[in-house]
C-alpha positions as CSV (number, residue, x, y, z in Angstrom):
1,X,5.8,-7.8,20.5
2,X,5.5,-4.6,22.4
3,X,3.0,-1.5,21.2
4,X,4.8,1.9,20.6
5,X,8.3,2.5,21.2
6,X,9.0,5.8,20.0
7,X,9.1,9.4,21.5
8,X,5.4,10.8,22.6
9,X,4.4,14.1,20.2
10,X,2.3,16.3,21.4
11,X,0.0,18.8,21.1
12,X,-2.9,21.6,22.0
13,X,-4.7,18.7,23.4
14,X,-2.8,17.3,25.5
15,X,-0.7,20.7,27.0
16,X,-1.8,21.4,30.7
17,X,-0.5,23.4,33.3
18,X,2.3,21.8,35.7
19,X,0.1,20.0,38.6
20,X,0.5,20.3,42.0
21,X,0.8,17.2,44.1
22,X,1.8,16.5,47.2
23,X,3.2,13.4,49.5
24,X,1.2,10.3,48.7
25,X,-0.9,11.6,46.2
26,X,-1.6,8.8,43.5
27,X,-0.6,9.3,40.5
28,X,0.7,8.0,36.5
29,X,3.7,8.7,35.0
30,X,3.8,9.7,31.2
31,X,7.5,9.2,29.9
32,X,8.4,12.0,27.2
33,X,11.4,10.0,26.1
34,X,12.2,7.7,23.1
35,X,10.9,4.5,23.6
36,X,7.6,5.2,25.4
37,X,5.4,7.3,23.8
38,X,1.5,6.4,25.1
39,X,2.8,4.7,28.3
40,X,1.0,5.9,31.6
41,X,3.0,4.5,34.8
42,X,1.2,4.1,38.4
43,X,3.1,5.5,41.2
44,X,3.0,7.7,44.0
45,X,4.8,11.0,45.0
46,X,7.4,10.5,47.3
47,X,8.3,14.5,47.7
48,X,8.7,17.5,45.3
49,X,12.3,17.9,43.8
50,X,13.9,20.8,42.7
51,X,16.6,19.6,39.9
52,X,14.7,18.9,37.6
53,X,11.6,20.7,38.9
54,X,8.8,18.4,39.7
55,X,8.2,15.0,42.0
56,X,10.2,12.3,43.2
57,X,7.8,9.2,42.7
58,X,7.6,5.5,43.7
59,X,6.6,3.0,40.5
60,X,3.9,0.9,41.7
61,X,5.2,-2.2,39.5
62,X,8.8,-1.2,38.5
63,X,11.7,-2.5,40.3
64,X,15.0,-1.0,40.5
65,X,16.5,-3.7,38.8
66,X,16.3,-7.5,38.4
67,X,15.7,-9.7,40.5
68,X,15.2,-6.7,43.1
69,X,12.8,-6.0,45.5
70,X,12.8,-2.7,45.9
71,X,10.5,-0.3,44.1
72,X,12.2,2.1,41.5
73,X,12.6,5.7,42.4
74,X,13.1,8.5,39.9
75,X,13.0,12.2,39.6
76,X,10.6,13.5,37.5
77,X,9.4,16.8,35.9
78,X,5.8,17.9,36.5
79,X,4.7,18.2,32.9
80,X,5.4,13.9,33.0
81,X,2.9,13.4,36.2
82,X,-1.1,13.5,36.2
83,X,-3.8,12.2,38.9
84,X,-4.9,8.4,38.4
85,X,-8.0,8.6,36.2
86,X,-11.0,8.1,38.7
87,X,-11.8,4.3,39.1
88,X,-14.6,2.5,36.8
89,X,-17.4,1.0,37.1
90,X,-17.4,-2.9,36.6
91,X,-18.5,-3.6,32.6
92,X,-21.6,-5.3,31.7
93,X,-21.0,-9.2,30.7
94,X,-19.6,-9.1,27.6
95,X,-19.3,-5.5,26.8
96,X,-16.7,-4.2,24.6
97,X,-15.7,-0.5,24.2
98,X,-16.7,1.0,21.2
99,X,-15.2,0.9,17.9
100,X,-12.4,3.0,17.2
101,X,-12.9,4.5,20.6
102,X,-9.4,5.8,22.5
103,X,-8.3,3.2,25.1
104,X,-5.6,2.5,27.4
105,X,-4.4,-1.4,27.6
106,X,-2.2,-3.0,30.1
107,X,0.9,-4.7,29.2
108,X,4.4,-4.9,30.7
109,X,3.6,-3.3,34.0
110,X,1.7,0.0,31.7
111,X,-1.5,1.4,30.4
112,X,-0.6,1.8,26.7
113,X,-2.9,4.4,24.7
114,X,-4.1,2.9,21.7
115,X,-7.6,1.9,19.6
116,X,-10.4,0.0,20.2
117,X,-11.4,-2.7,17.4
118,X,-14.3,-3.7,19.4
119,X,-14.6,-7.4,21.2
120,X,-12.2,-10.8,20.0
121,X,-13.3,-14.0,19.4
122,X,-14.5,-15.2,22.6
123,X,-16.0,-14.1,25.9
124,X,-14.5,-10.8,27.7
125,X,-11.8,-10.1,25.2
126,X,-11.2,-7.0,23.4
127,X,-8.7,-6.2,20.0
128,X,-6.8,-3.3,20.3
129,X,-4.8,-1.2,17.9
130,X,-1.5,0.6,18.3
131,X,-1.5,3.2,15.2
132,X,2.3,3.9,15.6
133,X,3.5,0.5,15.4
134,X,0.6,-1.1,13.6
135,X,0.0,-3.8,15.6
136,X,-3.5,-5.5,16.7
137,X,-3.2,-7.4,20.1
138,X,-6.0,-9.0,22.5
139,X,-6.6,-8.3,25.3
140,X,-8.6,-9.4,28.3
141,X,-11.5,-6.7,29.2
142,X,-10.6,-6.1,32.5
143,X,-7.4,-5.5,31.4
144,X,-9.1,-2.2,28.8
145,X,-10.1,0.9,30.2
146,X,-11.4,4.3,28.5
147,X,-8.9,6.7,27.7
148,X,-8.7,9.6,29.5
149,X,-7.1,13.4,29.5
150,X,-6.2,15.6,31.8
151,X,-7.0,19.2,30.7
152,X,-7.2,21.9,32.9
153,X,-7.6,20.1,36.5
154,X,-10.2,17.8,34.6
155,X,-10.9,14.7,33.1
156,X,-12.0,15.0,29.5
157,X,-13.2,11.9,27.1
158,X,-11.7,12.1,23.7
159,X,-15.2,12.2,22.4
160,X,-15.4,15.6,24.2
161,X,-12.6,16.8,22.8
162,X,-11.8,18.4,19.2
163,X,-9.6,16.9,17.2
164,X,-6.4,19.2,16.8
165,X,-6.3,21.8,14.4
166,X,-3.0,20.5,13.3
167,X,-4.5,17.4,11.9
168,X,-3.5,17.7,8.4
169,X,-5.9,15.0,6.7
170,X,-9.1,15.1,6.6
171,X,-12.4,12.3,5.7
172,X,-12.1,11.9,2.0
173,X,-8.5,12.9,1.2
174,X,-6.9,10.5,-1.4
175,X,-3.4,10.1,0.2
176,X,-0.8,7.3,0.4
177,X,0.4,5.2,3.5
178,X,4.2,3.9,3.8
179,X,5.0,-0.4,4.2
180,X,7.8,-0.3,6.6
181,X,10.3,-3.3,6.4
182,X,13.2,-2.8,9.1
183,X,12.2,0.3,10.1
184,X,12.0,2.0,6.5
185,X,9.7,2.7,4.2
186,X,9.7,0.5,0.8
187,X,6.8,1.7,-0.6
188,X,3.7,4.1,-0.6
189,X,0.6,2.7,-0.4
190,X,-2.7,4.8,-2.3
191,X,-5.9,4.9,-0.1
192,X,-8.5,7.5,1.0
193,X,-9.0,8.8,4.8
194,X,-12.2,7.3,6.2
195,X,-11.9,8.5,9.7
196,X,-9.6,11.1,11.7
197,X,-9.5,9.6,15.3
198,X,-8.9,11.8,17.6
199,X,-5.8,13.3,17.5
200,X,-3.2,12.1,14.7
201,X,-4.9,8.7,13.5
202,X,-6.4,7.9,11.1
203,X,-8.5,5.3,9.5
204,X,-8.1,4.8,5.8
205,X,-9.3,2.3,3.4
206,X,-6.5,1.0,0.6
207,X,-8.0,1.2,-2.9
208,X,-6.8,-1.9,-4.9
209,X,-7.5,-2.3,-8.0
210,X,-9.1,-5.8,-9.0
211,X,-10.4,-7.2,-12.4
212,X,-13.5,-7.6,-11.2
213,X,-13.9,-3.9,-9.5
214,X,-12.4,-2.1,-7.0
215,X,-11.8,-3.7,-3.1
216,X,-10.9,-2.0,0.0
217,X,-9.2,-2.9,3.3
218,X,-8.5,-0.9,6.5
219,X,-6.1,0.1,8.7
220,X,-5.4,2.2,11.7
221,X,-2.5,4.2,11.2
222,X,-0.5,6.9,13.1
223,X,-0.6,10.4,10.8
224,X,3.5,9.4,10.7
225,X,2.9,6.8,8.3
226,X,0.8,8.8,5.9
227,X,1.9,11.7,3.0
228,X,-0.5,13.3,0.9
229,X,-0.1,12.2,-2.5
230,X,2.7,13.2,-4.3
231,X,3.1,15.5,-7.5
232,X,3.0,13.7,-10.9
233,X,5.1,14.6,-14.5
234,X,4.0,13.5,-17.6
235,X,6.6,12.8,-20.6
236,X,10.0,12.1,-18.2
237,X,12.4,10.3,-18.8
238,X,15.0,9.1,-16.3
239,X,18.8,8.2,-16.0
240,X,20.8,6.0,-14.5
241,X,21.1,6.6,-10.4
242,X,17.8,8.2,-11.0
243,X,15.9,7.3,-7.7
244,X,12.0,6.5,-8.6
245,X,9.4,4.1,-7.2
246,X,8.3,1.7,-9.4
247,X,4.3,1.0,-9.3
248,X,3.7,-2.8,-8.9
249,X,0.9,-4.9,-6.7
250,X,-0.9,-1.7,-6.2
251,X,2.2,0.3,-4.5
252,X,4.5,2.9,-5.4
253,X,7.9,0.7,-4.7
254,X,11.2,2.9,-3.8
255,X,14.0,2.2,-6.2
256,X,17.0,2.9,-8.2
257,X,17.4,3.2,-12.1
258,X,20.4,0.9,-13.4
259,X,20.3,0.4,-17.0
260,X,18.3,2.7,-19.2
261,X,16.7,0.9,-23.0
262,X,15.1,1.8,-25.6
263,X,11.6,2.5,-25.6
264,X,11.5,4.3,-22.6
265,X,12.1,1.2,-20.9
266,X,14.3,0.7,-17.9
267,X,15.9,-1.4,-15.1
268,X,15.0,-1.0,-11.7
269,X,16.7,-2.8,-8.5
270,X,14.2,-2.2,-6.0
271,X,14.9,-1.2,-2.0
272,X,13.4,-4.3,-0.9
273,X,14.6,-6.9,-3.1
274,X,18.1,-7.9,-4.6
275,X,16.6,-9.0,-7.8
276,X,16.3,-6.2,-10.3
277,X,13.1,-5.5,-13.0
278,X,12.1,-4.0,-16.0
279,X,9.3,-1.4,-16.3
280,X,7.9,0.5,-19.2
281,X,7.9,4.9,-18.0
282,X,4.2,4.7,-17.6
283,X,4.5,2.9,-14.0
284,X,7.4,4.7,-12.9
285,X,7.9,8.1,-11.0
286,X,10.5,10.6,-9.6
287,X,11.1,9.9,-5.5
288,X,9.6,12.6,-3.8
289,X,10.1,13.1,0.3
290,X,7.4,14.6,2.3
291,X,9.4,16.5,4.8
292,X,8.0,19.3,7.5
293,X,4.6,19.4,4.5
294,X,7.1,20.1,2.3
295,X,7.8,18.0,-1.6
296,X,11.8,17.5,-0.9
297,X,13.3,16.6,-4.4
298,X,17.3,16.1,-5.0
299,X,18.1,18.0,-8.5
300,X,17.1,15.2,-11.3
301,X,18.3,15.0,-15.1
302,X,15.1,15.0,-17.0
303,X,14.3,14.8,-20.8
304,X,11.4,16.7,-22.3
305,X,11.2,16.5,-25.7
306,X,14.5,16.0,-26.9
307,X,16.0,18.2,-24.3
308,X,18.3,17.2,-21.3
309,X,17.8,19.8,-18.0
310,X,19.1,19.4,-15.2
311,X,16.4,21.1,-12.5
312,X,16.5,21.5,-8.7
313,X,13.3,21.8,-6.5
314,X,12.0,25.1,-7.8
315,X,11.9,23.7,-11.7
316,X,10.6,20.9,-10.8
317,X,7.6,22.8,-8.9
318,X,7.0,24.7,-11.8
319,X,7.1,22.2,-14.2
320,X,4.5,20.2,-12.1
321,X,2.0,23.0,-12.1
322,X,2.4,23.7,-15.8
């Protein structure tokens, strides 16, 4: 398994002015392109280019194809290029970088930004996170380094730095995180933030409920997998097509209401199964999308009381807040 495959976002942070480099300088490449968001590619500039403007550079460890020898060549704008961070010193025997602290880990010929969960089973290895695909990988210590930015012709630490003012979370929000099977969300999750790390993760603890009390797990998460939690409407009923999620093993499931019975009872074929349930109203709820920090509702056919309304986004704001 590889760590993040998907386009790099970014923000105030990480914005600098265009450097200027000349032939032979050292430096990595950072892809802005679907695919390698995080990746930070050694290479050296081979001569400044005009279309696109920026540097013609020479991958260290890519080749131009397989089974080649030859050392790939591309054209690449300025905003993608940045000095190689300065070298470090050697780590103490069995030193591990801090919990949760930004770091950059080597795999497939890349340094690859991600988290650290502090050292593995053994001597001189160290667990690493990768909040936007969720995976946890070892690695061997010399093969972790700090992260690093380059801001304004300098080298900043994350710790240094303030987390974005775009960061819409903050340490005690109750919010809900999304289980992704094949690439889509099946169901949401309830937990609280415990951490905002640096820039758009975040650590939150899942609140499950248990006979005997109340346990918690973690996770690192990329601030794409989280939504705040979404508005609530007592005394609905639903109809047929209606799309809901279903609460069941602690998470709001995505689904679709087939058969409607008595007693506000009804049947729901879930999004990630093929069999089909029945659920009482009390642990179901309208499907709500959070879009641009925006609620995005389709128009629903609800019952209050004895009446039938058909109501688009506005009603059903209003109706919320009553």
């Amino acid at each position: 398994m590889r760590p993040p495959r998907t386009p790099r976002r970014r923000d105030a942070a990480s914005l600098q002015p265009a450097g200027v480099f000349n032939l032979g300088d050292l430096v990595e490449v950072l892809p802005d392109e679907p695919g390698l968001r995080g990746a930070h590619f050694a290479a050296v500039v081979v001569g400044p280019s005009s279309k696109p403007r920026g540097y013609t550079i020479e991958y260290d460890a890519l080749l131009e194809s397989e089974g080649s020898d030859r050392k790939l060549r591309e054209t690449v704008p300025a905003r993608s290029l940045r000095p190689r961070p300065p070298p470090l010193r050697a780590p103490a025997s069995g030193e591990a970088p801090a919990v949760h602290a930004a770091v950059d880990a080597l795999l497939d010929d890349a340094w690859w930004l991600g988290v650290a969960l502090g050292g593995a089973d053994g001597a001189g290895k160290v667990k690493v996170c990768f909040p936007e695909t969720r995976e946890v990988m070892e690695f061997d210590a010399a093969d972790v380094r700090p992260h690093l930015e380059w801001a304004d012709g300098e080298w900043c630490s994350p710790d240094s730095m303030e987390i974005p003012r775009t960061m819409p979370y903050t340490k005690g929000m109750q919010i809900e995180v999304s289980k992704v099977e094949d690439d889509s969300v099946v169901a949401w999750f309830p937990a609280v933030v415990a951490k905002t790390i640096w820039k758009n993760n975040l650590l939150v603890e899942y609140t499950v409920s248990k006979s005997d009390g109340i346990a918690l797990s973690e996770e690192i998460v990329d601030v794409k997998h989280v939504r705040p939690c979404p508005p609530q409407a007592s005394a609905i009923s639903f109809c047929i097509n209606d799309e809901v999620e279903a609460f069941q093993g602690g998470g709001w499931w995505l689904g679709v209401i087939t058969e409607v019975h008595p007693e506000l009872k009804y049947t729901i074929k879930p999004a990630h199964l093929g069999v089909e349930v029945q659920m009482s109203q009390k642990l179901l709820r309208l499907r709500y999308d959070w879009v641009d920090g925006q609620w995005k509702q389709e128009s629903q056919m609800l019952f209050v009381g004895h009446i039938k309304l058909e109501v688009d986004v506005t009603t059903l704001k209003l109706l919320f807040d009553l």
